[in-house]
C-alpha positions in Angstrom: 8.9 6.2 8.4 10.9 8.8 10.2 9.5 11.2 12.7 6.2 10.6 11.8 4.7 8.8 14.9 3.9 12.1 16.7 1.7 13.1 13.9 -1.3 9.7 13.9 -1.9 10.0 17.3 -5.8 9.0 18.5 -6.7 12.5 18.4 -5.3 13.2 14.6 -6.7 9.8 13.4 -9.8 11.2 15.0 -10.2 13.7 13.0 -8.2 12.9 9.6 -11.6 11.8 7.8 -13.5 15.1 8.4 -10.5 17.5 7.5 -10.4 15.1 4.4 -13.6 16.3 3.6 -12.6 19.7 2.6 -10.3 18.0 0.1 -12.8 15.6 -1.4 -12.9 16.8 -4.6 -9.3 15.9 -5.7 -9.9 12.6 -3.6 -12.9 11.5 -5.8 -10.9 12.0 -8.8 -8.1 9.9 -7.7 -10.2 7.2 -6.9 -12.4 7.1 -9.6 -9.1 6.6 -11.6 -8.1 3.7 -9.6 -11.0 1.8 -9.6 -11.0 2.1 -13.4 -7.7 0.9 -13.4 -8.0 -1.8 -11.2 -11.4 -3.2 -12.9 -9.8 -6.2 -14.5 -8.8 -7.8 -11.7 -10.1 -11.3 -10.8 -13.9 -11.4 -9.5 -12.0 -12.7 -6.0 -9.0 -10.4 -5.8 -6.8 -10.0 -3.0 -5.8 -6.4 -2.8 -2.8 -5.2 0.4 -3.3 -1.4 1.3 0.3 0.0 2.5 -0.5 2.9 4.9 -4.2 1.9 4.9 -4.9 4.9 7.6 -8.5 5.0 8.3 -9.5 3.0 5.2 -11.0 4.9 2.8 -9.9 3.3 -0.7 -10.9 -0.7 1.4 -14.6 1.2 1.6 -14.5 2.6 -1.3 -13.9 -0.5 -3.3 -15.3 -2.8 -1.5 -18.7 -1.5 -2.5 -17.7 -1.5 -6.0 -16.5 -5.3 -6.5 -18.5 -6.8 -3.2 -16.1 -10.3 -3.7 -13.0 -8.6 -3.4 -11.0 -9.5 0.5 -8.1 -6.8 1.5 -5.4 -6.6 3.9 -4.3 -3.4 5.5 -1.3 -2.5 7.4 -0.2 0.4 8.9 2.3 1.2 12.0 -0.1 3.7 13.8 -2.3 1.7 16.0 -4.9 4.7 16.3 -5.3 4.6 13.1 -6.0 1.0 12.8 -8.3 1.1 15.4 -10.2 4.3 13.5 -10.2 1.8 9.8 -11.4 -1.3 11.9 -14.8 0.7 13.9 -15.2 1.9 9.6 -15.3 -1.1 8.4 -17.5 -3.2 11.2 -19.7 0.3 10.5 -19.8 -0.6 6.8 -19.8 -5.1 7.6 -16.8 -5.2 5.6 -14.6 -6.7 8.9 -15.6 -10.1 7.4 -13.6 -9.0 4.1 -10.5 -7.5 5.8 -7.2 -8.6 7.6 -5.4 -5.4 9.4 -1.9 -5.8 10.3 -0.3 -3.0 12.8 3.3 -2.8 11.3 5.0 -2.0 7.9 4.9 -4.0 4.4 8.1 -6.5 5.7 5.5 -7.7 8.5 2.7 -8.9 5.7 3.7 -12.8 5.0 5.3 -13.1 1.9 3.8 -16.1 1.3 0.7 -14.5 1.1 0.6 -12.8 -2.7 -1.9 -10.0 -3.6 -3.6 -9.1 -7.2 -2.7 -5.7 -6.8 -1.9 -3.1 -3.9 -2.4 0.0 -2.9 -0.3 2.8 -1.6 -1.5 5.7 -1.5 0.0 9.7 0.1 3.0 7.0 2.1 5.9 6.8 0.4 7.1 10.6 1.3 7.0 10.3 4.6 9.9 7.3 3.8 13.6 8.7 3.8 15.8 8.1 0.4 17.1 5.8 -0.4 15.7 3.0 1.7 12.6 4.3 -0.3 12.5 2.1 -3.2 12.5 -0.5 -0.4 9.1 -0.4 0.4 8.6 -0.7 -3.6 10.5 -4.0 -3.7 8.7 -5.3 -0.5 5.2 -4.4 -2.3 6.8 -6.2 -5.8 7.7 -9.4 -3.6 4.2 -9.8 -2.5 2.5 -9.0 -5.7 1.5 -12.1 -7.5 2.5 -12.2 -11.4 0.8 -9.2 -13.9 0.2 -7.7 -10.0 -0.2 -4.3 -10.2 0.8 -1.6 -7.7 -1.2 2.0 -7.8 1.2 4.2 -6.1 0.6 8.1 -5.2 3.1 10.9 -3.3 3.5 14.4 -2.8 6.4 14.9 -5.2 8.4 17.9 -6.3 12.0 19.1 -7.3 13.0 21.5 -4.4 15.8 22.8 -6.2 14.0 23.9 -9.5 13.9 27.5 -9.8 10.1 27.0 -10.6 9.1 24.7 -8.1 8.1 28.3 -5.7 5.2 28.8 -7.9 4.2 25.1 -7.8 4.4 25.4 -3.9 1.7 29.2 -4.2 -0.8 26.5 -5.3 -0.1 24.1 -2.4 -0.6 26.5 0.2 -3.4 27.8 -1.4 -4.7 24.2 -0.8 -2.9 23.8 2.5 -5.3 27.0 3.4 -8.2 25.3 2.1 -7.2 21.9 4.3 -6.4 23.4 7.7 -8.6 26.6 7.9 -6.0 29.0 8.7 -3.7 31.1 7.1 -0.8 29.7 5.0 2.7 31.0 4.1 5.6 29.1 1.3 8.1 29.6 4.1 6.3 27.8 6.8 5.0 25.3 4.3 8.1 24.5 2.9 9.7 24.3 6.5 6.9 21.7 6.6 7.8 19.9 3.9 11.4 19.7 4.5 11.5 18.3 8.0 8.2 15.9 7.2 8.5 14.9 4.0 11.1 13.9 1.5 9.6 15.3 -2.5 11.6 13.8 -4.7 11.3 14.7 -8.9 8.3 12.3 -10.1 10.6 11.1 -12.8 12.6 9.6 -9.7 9.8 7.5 -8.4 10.1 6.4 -11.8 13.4 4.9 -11.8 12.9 3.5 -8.2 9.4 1.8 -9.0 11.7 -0.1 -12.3 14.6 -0.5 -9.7 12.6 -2.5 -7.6 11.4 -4.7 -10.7 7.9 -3.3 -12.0 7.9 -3.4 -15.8 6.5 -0.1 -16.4 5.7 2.4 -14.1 3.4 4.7 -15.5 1.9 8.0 -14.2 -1.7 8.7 -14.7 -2.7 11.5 -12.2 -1.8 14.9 -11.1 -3.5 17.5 -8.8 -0.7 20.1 -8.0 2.0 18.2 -6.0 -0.2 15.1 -5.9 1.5 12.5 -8.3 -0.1 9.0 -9.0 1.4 5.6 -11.2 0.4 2.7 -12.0 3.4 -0.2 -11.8 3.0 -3.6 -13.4 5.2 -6.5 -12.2 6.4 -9.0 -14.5 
């Protein structure tokens, strides 16, 4: 992830689960979806968190199917260190393996029922994108199933302007101060890479999921599900 470093420092990882709050609403919807998705998985299942960050969905689900076990990785040590004081809070740390690092540095050896990765992949720079897709794929055991969600968006549709009103409205919301498109989109252009959703399409069968389908959508937020072979 490129130029991202500077932004989960201790003091943003800190504070990234009370500014959360504010968006909690469109977070409990997303989850809720994933956990119905995910509720066939094996009474034991191993489930890898890409980007875990503080370690919300881990909690979240580990409450939900108690005999699950989870690894995490993520390259910002603060916020490793944030997701590993949650879970000893919560006496998951039993439960949980957290690896500081990207998807390469999980053993491939070591395959997963499904994995998570969720609000990551556009801080990753086209096209070694569908990379991290085809390191999550290698890991995934048989039928494994990857529940994917980005920030996504075609800059250079005419309409995508009046997509972006609605994400600063919500940008306003998050950060408790005023908001404009230009300095949002400046934003997004030297943090992020949006690509179309139907691209994250193509690259999630490119790196040799079956089907890649897309179940949620809250303004720019874009969620699939991926089955492997």
């Amino acid at each position: 992830m490129n130029g991202t470093n500077d932004i989960f420092n201790a003091e943003f990882s800190r504070q990234y689960d009370a500014s959360s709050e504010r968006l909690k609403d469109m977070s409990n919807n997303l989850h809720a979806l994933l956990s119905l998705l995910l509720r066939d998985l094996p009474a034991e299942a191993k489930v890898l968190c890409v980007g875990v960050g503080t370690g919300t969905e881990i909690v979240r689900l580990a409450k939900l199917y108690p005999e699950w076990r989870f690894t995490g990785v993520d390259p910002s040590p603060d916020m490793l260190a944030v997701c590993a004081e949650k879970l000893e809070r919560e006496g998951l740390s039993d439960r949980c393996t957290l690896i500081e690092g990207h998807v390469v540095d999980v053993p491939e050896q070591e395959t997963f029922d499904a994995a998570l990765c969720l609000l990551v992949a556009h801080f990753i720079q086209h096209p070694q994108r569908g990379g991290i897709y085809q390191h999550i794929a290698d890991r995934l055991k048989p039928a494994g199933q990857l529940i994917t969600a980005e920030i996504a968006g075609d800059m250079a549709d005419p309409d995508f302007d009046g997509q972006l009103k609605h994400w600063v409205a919500l940008q306003q919301a998050y950060t408790q101060r005023p908001r404009d498109i230009s300095e949002v989109k400046a934003e997004l252009n030297q943090r992020l890479l949006l690509l179309p959703p139907r691209q994250t399409g193509v690259l999630l069968r490119e790196a040799g999921f079956a089907s890649a389908q897309p179940f949620f959508q809250s303004l720019l937020i874009h969620a699939w599900q991926a089955i492997k072979p």
